[in-house]
N, C-alpha and C positions, 0 to 999 in steps of 0.2 A: 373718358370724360373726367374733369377734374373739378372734385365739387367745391366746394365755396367762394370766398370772393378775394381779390389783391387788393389792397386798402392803398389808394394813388393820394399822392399831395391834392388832386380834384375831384375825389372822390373812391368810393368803391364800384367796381366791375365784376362782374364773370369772372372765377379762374379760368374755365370753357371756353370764354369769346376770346381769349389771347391766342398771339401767333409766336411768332418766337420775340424769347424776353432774352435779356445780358444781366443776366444775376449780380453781376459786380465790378459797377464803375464808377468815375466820377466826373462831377460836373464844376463844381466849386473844391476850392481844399485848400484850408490856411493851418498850414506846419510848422507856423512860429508859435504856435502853441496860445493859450488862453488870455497868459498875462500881457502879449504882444500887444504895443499901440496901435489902434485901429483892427484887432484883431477882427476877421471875418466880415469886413465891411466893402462892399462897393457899389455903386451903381449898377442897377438888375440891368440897365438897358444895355450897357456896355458889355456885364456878361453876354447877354444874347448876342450883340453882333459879336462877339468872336466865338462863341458859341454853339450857335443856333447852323453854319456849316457842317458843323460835325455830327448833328442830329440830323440835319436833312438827308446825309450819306447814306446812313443808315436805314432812316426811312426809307427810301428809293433800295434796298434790300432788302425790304421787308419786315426790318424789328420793329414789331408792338408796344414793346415793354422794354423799362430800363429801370433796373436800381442803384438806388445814388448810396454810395455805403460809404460818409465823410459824417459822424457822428459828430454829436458836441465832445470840444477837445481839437479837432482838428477840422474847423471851420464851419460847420453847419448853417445854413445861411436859409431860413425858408423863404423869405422873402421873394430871394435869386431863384430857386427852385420851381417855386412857383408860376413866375414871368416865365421862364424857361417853358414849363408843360405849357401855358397860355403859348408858346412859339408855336408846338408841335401836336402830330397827331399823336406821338409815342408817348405812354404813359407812363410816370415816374414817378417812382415809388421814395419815401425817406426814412431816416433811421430814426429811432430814440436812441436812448444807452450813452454810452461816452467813449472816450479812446483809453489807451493806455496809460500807466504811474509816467507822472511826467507830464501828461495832457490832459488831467482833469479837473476842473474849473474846481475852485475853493469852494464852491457850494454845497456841491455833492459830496467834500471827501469825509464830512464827518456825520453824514447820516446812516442809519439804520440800516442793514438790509432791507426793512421792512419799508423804511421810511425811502429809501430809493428806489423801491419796486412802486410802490404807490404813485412817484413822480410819470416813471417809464408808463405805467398802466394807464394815467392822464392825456400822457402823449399819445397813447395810440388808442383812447377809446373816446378822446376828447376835442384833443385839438393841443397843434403847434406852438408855444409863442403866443400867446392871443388868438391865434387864427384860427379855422375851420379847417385848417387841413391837420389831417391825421396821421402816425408815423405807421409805414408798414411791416417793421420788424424793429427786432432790437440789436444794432450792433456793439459789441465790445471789442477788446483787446488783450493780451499778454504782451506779455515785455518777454524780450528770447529767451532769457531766462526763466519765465515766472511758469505758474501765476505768482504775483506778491502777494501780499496781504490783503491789498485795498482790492486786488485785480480779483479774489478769490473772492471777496463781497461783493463787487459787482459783477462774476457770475451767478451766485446764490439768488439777487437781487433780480437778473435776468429769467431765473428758473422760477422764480414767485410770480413776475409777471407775465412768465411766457404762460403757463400755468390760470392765470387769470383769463388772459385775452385768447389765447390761443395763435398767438405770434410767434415765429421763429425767432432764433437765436443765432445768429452769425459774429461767430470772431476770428480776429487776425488773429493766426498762430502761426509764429516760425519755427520752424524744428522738431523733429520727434521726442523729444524728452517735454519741452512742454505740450505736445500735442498730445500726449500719454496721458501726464498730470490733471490737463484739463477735462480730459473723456470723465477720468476719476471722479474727479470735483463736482463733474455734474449730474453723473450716476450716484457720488453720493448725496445729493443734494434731493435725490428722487425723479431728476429732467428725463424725458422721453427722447432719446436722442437723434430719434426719424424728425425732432424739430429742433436738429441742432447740424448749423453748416461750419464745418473744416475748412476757413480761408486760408487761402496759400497752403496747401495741403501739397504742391508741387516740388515745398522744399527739402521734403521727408521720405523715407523709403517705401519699398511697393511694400512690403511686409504690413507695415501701418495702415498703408491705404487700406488695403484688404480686412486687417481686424475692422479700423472705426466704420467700414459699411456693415461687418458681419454684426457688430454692436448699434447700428441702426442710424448711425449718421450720414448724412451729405459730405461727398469728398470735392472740394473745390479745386480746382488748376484754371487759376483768373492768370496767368502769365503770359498767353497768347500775345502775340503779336511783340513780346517785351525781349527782343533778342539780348540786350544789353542786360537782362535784368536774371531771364533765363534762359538757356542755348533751346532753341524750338526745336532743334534733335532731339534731345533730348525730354520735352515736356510729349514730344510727339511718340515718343517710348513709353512714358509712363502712361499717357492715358491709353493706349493701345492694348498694354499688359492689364490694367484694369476692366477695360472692357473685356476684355479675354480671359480675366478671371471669374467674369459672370457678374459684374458689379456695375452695368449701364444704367440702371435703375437707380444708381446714389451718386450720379455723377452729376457734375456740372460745370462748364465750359465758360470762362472770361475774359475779357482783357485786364483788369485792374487800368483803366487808361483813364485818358484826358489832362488836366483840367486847367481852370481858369484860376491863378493865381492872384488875391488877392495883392499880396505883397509887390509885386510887379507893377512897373506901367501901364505895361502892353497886356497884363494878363497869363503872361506866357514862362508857364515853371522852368526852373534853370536845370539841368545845362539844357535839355533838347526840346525844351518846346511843348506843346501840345502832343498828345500823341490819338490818334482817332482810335476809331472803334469798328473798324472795317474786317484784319486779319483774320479773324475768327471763318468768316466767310468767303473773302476772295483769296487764304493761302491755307491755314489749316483744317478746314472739310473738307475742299482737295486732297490733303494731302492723306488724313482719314481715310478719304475713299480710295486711293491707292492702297491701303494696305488692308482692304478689303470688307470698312466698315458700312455697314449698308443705309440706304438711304430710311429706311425703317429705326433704324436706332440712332440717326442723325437729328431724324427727327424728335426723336425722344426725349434727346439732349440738349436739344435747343428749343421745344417748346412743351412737352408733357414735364419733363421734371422742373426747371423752374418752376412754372406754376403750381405741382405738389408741393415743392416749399416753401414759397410764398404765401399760399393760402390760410386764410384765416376761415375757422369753421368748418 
């Protein structure tokens, strides 16, 4: 049983009453960055129609839960998010925090640690935008090099407010040299790092993986289904050697997929389009269960451990 509650754009839930959640996807994502004309803007209903297809897939397989992980910086749209959960039975969860140096809005860059944890801790114990929905984590970012400077405040910033609310911390990290850096940064910063998720943790070696669970974090490989992005040989290697290290219990499975372009006419990100959110299910737990991972730690991984991360309280 997983106690506490996942804080949805429509509300808070059971961790207990979910089925399987997709810890990290997206629904909306605008990558022309903050200062872009008409940056993050479109019509909710139009997202939904070309949208609300690739929710209902999923649906009809079963997933409960979905976290939307497109911070401010790189299109956060609650408006869109919202109409969206109003489509579906699947519950969708949103970030506070921001993206990476480069995608973060002029408002944020010259405040306080303190003064930036405060905003985050509004976002998820207050409300959105104006609105009554609430964020259910806090996402950040590093640059492949970093962390930079600002990138190292707005972890500290994350660690006051995860700290406050009792919100996870998920950030894009590529590479083991900053995925090292940043474990640092935030053990020295005083963060519990069983409330801290390793996105894109599939681009780094098994060695890594192994320490940031033995030091108490969530190891993410969201690349599922993303051939073009990572050879699924190969992510099917790593998370098999993880599991077989004894590390099931800090793992977690995603596609990093979708989304709905605002930038576009159609909607539809360049070069390949839409990408769904199905893989997970109809190629790689097959392929899992080939190599002799049992239905007992499938389950684990698709619906007990999300929900221990997510949970608030």
């Amino acid at each position: 049983m997983t106690p506490g509650i996942i804080r949805t754009v429509t509300g808070d839930i059971e961790a207990q009453s979910l089925g399987v959640m997709l810890p990290h996807e997206h629904l909306f994502v605008d990558l022309r960055g903050p200062l872009a004309p008409g940056y993050a803007e479109a019509d909710p209903d139009m997202v939904v129609a070309v949208m609300r297809p690739y929710l209902a897939a999923i649906e009809a397989l079963g997933v409960t839960a979905f976290v939307d992980c497109a911070p401010v910086g790189v299109g956060r749209n609650i408006g869109v998010l919202r109409r969206l959960a109003d489509s579906t039975t699947i519950h969708i969860v949103a970030p506070t925090g921001t993206y990476k140096q480069g995608f973060i809005p002029a408002s944020l860059l010259d405040l306080s640690v303190e003064a930036l944890a405060e905003v985050w801790v509004r976002e998820l114990t207050e409300g959105i935008e104006g609105t009554d929905s609430r964020a259910g984590f806090i996402k950040v970012a590093l640059s492949d090099d970093g962390p930079t400077a600002i990138e190292v405040r707005n972890l500290q910033a994350a660690v006051l407010a995860s700290q406050q609310t009792g919100a996870v911390v998920a950030s894009h990290t590529i590479g083991t040299a900053a995925a090292r850096r940043e474990l640092d940064v935030l053990e020295r910063a005083g963060h519990n790092l069983e409330r801290f998720i390793w996105v894109h943790a599939h681009t780094a070696d098994h060695a890594l993986h192994v320490e940031a669970a033995r030091r108490g974090a969530w190891v993410e490989f969201d690349a599922v289904g993303g051939e073009s992005w990572h050879p699924q040989a190969a992510l099917l290697e790593s998370v098999v050697a993880f599991i077989e290290a004894g590390h099931a219990h800090r793992l977690l499975l995603s596609h990093d997929a979708g989304f709905y372009d605002p930038s576009q006419p159609d909607g539809q990100p360049k070069p390949d389009g839409i990408r769904g959110y199905t893989a997970l299910f109809e190629q790689f737990i097959p392929a899992l269960k080939t190599r002799g991972v049992t239905d007992d730690v499938i389950r684990q991984i698709t619906v007990s451990n999300p929900a221990r991360a997510y949970a608030i309280g």
